[in-house]
N, C-alpha and C positions, 0 to 999 in steps of 0.2 A: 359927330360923336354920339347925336343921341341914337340914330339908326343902330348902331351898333349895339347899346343899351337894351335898347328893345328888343331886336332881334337877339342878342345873348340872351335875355331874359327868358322870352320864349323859347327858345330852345332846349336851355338847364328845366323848364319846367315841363319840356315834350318831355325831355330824358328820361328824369325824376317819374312821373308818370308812369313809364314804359318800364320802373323795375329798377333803374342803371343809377349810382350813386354820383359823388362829383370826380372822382377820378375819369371817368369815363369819359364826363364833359369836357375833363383839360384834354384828357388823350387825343378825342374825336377834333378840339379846338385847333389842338396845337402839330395834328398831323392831318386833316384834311384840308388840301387847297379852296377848293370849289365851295362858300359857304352854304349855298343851296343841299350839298350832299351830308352835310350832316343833318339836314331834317330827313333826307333821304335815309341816311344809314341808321336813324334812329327805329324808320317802319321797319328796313332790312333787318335788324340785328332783333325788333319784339316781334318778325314772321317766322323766327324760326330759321331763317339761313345762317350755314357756319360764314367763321368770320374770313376764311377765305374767298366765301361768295363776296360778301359786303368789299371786301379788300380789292378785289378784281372790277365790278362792278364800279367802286370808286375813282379806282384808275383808268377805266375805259373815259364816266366821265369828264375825267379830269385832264384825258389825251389830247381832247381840242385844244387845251392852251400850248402843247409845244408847236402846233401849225403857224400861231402867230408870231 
């Protein structure tokens, strides 16, 4: 559990950073699989890509788990 902790932690506080309130961080929490892709989608979404890039982008990611 602590892992989690932390890693939440930093994350809310990449977001937070980057502009983005807490809604965002339940949104990105509670609809991206892949936890690595929300530090990902945090760069994506403060460069400037719409969020149909970041959206596409995350599910390419996120396609190697139907292989297993």
């Amino acid at each position: 559990m602590a892992g989690y902790v932390v890693l939440g932690t930093g994350f809310g506080i990449l977001l937070r950073d980057a502009g983005y309130g807490v809604l965002w961080a339940f949104a990105m929490s509670a609809l991206i699989y892949a936890g690595s892709m929300q530090y990902v989608g945090v760069s994506l979404l403060s460069g400037g890509v719409s969020l149909l890039t970041a959206a596409l982008s995350t599910l390419m990611v996120n396609a190697r788990h139907l292989i297993a």
